[in-house]
Structure formats: C-alpha cells, structure tokens
GUVEX-709194 format. One record per residue (C-alpha): x, y, z. Coordinates in steps of 0.05 Angstrom, whole numbers. Layout:
BEGIN
ATOM       x       y       z
ATOM       X       Y       Z
...
//
This chain:
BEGIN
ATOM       x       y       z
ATOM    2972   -1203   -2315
ATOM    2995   -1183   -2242
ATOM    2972   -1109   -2259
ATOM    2910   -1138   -2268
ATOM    2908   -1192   -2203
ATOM    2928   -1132   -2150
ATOM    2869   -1081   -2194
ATOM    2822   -1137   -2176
ATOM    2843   -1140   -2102
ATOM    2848   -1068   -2099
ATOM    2772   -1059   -2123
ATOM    2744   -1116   -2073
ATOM    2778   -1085   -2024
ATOM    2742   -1021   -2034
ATOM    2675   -1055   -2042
ATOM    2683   -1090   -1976
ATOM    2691   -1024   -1944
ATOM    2638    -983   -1978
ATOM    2594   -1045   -1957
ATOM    2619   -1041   -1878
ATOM    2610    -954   -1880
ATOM    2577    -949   -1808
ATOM    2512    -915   -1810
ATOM    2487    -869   -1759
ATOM    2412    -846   -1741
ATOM    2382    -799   -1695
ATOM    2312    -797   -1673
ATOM    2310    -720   -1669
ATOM    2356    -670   -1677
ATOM    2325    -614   -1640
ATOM    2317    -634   -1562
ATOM    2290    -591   -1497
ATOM    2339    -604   -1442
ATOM    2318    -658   -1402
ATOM    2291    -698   -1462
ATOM    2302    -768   -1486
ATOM    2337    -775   -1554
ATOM    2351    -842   -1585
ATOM    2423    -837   -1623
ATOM    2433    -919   -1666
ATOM    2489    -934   -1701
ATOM    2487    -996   -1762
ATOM    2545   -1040   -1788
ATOM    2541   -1090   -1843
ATOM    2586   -1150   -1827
ATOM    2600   -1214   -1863
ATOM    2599   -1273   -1813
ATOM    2672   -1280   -1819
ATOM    2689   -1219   -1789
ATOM    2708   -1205   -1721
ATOM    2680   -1140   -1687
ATOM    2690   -1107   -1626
ATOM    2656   -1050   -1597
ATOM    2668   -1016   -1530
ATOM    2617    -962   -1509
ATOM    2627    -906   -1465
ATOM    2602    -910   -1394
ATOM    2564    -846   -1350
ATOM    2565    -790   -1407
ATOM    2571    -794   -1485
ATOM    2639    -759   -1512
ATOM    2615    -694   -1540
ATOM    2639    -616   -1553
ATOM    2591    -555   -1547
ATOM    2607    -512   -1607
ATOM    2580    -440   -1625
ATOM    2561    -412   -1688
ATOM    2622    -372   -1694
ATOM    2668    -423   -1663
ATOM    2714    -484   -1691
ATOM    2678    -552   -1691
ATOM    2727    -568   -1631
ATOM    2692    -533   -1588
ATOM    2695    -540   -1517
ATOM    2680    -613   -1472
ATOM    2608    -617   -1473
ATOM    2601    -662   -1404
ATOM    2529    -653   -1390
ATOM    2502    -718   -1441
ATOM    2477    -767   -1406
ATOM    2472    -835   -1422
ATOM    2402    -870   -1392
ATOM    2410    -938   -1436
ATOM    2455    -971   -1478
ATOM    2456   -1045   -1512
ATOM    2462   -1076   -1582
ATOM    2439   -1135   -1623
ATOM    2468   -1188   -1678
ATOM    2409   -1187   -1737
ATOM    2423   -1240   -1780
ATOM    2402   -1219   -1853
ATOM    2414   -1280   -1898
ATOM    2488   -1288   -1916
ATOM    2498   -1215   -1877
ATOM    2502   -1202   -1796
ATOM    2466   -1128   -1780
ATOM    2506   -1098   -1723
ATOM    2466   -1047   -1680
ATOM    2474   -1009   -1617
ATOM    2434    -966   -1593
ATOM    2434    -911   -1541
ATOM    2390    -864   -1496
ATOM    2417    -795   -1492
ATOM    2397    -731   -1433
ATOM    2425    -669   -1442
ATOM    2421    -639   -1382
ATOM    2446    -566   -1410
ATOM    2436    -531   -1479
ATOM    2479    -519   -1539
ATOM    2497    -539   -1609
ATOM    2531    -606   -1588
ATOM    2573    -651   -1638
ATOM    2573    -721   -1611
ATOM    2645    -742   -1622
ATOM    2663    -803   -1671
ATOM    2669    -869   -1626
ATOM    2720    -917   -1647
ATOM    2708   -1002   -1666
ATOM    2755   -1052   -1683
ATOM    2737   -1095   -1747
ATOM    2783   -1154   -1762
ATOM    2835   -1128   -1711
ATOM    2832   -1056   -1746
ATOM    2794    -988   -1716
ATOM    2753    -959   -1750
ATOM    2709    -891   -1727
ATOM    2623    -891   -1721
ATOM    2601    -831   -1751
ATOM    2599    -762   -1710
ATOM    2525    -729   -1703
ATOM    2506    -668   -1687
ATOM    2445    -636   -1638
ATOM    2417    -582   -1620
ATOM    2398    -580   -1544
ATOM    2350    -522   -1524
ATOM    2310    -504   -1458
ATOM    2249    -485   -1499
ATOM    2220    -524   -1553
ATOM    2251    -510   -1615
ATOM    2216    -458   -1670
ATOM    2204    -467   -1742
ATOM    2248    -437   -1786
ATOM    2302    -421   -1726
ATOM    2371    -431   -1763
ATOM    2416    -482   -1735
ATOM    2494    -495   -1745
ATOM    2505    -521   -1808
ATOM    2556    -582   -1811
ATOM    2551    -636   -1854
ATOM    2526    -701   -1820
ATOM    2519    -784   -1844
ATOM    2459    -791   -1809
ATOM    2387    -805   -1822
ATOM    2314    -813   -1787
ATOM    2319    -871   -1734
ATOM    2299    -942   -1770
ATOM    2281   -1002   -1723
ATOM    2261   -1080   -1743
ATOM    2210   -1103   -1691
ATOM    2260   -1145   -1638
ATOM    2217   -1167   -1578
ATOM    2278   -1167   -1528
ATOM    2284   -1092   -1547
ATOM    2220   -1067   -1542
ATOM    2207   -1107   -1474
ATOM    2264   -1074   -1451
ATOM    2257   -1008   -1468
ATOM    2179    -996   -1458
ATOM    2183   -1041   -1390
ATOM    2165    -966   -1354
ATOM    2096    -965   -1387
ATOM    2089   -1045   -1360
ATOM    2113   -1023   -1288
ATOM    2064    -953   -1282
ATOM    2001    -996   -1306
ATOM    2023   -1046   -1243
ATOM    2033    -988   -1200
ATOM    1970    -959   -1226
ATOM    1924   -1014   -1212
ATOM    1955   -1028   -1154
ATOM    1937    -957   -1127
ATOM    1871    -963   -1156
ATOM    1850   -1030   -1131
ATOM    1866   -1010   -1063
ATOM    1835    -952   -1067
ATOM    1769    -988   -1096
ATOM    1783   -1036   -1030
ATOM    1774    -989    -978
ATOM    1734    -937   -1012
ATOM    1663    -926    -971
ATOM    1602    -903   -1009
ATOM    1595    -832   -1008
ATOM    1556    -772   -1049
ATOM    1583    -752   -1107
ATOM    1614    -676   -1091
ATOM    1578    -617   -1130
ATOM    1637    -580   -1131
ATOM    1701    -621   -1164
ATOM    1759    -623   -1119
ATOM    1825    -583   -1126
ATOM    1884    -610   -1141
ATOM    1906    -603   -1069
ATOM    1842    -627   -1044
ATOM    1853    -690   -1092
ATOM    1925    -699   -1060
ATOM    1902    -694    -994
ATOM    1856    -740    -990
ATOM    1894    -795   -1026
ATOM    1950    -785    -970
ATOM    1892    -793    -919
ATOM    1871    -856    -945
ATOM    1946    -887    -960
ATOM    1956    -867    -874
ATOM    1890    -903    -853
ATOM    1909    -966    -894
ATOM    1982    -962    -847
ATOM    2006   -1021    -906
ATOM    2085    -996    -865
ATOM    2063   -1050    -811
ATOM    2057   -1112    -864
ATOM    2086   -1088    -929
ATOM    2139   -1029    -928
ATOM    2155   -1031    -998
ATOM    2077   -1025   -1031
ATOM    2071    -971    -978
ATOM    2132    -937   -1006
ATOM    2118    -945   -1074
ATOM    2041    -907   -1062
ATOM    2080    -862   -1029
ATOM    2124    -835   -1084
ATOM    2070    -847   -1136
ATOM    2027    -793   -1105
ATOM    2083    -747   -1097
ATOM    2104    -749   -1182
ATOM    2040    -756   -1198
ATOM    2021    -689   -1154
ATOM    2092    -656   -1182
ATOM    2071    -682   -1249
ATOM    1999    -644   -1250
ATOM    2020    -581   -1213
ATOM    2084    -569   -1254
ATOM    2066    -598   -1330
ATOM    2110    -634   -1328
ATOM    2120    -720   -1333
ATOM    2158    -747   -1264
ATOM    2124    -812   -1261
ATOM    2175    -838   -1311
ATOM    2235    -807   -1286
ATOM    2290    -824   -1228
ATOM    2294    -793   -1169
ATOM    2356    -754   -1184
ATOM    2328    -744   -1249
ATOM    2267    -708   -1217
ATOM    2301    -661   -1169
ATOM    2347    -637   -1238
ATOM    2286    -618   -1268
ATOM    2250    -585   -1208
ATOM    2315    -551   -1200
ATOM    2314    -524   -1278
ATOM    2239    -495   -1257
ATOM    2265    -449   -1202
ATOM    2229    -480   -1148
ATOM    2237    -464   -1081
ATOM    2298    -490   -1052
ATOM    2262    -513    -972
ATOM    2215    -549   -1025
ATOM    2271    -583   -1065
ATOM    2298    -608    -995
ATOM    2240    -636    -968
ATOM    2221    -673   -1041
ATOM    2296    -702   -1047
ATOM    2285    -722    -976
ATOM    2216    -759    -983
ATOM    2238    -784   -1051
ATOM    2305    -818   -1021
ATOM    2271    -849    -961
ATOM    2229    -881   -1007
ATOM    2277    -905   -1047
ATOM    2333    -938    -995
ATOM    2265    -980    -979
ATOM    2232   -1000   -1047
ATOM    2309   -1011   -1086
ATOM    2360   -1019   -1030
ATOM    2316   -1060    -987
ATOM    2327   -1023    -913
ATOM    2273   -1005    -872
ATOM    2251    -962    -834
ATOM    2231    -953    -753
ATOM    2152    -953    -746
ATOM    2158    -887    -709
ATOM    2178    -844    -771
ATOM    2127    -869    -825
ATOM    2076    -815    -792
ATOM    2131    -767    -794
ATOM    2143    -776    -864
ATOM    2066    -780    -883
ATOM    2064    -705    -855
ATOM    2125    -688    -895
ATOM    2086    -703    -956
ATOM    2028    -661    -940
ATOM    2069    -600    -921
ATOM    2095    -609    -998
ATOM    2030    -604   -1029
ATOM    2007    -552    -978
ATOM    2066    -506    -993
ATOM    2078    -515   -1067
ATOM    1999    -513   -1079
ATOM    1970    -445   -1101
ATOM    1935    -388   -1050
ATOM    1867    -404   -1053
ATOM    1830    -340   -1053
ATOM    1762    -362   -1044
ATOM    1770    -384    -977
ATOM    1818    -320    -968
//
C-alpha cells in the first residue's frame, strides 16, 4: 500500500513537470545583420506557484559555433537586446507566463542562444536554448544550415493591448512626425507651377532644408526644429542607401552606414548632425542661436557629397 502511495506521488510529480516544460519560439531563424528578431519564451504555472525570472541586461548570452566546431563555441557578444518585458495571462485555473525579447545581431554566424535560468517554487530550472543563423545577405533557399536539435516553434501571440501599444508605438510616433512635417510644409507652401521635369533626390532634399531654414522654428521651438531636422536627414539616408533609418537610433544608424562602407568624413559629419539633434530633442539642452545656421549647412554638405555626379549638368 505505500508502494503504491509514493508510485502515485512519483507520477504527479512527473505530470506537474511535463505540464511546466518551458516553451521557446522564434520569429525567424534566418536574420541579415542588423535585423530585428523576436525570440518568446512560455511557462504554464498553477497560481500557487512562485516564479522568478531575471533577464539579462545589454546583450543576450550566446556562442558563435561553426559547422565543424563543438556547440561551445566561442562568446558570441555582438546580440543585442532592443526590448525586453513579460506578461501574467490568466487562462482559467492556469497563469501563462511570457517574456518576450527583441534581438540585433550586429555580426554574422551560426549563433546558439544559451539556456537562461528561472526559479520555480525556490528551484532553477533552464528556458530552452535556440539557435540562429545571422547572415549579411539575405538568406538563399536551399542553403544548408547547422543542424542541432531545437524546442522551438513559429512565434504565437494573444492580442494584449499593452503589448502591441508598446511595441508598434514607432509607427504612432513617425505618422506624428510625418504630419507634423507635412502640415508645416502645407503652411508655408506658396502656389507655384507644377515642374515638368520631377526633381532629384538631391533637388528634393534641398529644398526641404531651404524651407525648414526660412521657417527659423530654433527661435520659438528648438525641439520641432530638431526633430525636422533629423527626419530629413533618415529619410534622405533612407532613399539614397535602401535602406530603413527612420525607425532606428542614432547609434543604430551610424552601425549600419558603417556596415555599407561609407565614407568615413561622411560618417563624421552624420554622427555629428545626428547627436546635436539628439542632446536637444531627448536630453533637453540647447543650443546658442549662432550655430543653428552652421548646422543647417552641415546638412546640405551631406546630401551634396553623398549624392551622385550628375552628368547632365557635367
């Protein structure tokens, strides 16, 4: 009869920790460097249970392996973390742990993101470890990767408004910035004839940096000025490289610039333009009236270096 009691307690203890089994998900497994990847992790909990989870701060634990190598590896310190947080779900008798984070590589590799550790009921436990492969060119069909065998699956979300105000608030905040520009723009636009020939790029550029200087918005409002400011600059970057900057930080945009070869007197004078504008619109300085002209003209060398020989007018 006690045979049978500690078979019974052995068995529910087993169930109860098939039940808690951690689950991972990824929402891609191939990445360019540079690129966002959304890495979630899922624990079932009874509401009994203590949990306690402590994430890692600056860069995500993880080795760079090769195909020949150990899955040691070597420390892999390039993985950025953008974003983390986590939510409670309650699920009838059931809580739904998840936590979820935003991953940059900023170099490539086959990279195995290491197992993180969690204490449940005052024991620790390990998430599972996931693996990614991190490439400077999009990834091609058939292209072999690593082999290693993973507990992960396609990223799964249930609609929680906190979380998706939180991490689409970019798309709210460039539609502001957007109309912003735009309704100024409308404000001081004077009617003229529609151009036969469309306007260049540079052209384009030009004259919004003309019309941001006449409005002089530095004597009553340094911070909208500031914020036109760097929106024409990414959104000039964005057009003449292919590539998105409106959505990035400014350290975040300089990597990138840097991973395109560009030249470096143009790399200083955009990390320049970009900080100035930043110490006013996030750190709240500002700035002496005599340099906003200076930095106006800073902005139009950019374009007028970076932008293409026009051979027509050669």
């Amino acid at each position: 009869m006690k045979n049978l009691g500690l078979i019974g307690l052995l068995l529910m203890l087993l169930a109860s920790v098939y039940a808690q089994e951690p689950s991972a998900f990824i929402s891609s497994k191939d990445v360019r460097v540079g690129e966002t990847v959304y890495l979630q992790y899922e624990i079932q909990l009874s509401v009994s249970q203590t949990f306690e989870f402590n994430p890692p701060v600056g860069t995500f634990p993880c080795n760079r392996i090769s195909e020949h190598s150990s899955l040691k590896g070597t420390t892999f310190n390039d993985l950025e973390i953008l974003k983390y947080h986590d939510t409670i779900i309650k699920k009838g008798a059931k809580h739904l742990w998840r936590g979820e984070f935003q991953l940059v590589p900023w170099d490539s590799g086959t990279l195995v993101l290491q197992a993180l550790p969690y204490t449940l009921d005052e024991q620790q436990f390990y998430l599972t470890s996931v693996i990614i492969e991190s490439k400077l060119v999009d990834a091609k069909k058939g292209l072999r990767i690593y082999d290693i065998k993973e507990g992960f699956n396609p990223i799964k979300k249930d609609f929680v408004f906190v979380e998706v105000l939180t991490d689409y608030s970019w798309i709210i905040i460039v539609i502001v910035v957007v109309f912003v520009a735009y309704w100024f723009y409308k404000r001081s636009r004077k009617p003229k004839e529609i151009p036969s020939i469309p306007l260049s790029l540079k052209e384009q550029t030009l004259q919004s940096i003309k019309k941001l200087s006449q409005k002089q918005q530095w004597v009553t409002d340094q911070k909208l000025h500031y914020t036109e400011l760097s929106f024409i600059l990414r959104w000039y970057l964005s057009a003449r490289y292919q590539i998105n900057l409106l959505e990035r930080t400014s350290g975040e945009t300089i990597l990138l610039l840097k991973a395109m070869k560009i030249d470096a007197y143009q790399i200083e004078l955009i990390s320049s333009l970009l900080l100035e504008a930043d110490t006013v619109k996030f750190a709240k300085n500002t700035i002496a009236l005599s340099a906003h002209e200076q930095l106006i003209d800073q902005l139009k060398e950019i374009v007028i270096i970076s932008s293409p020989i026009d051979l027509a007018n050669v």
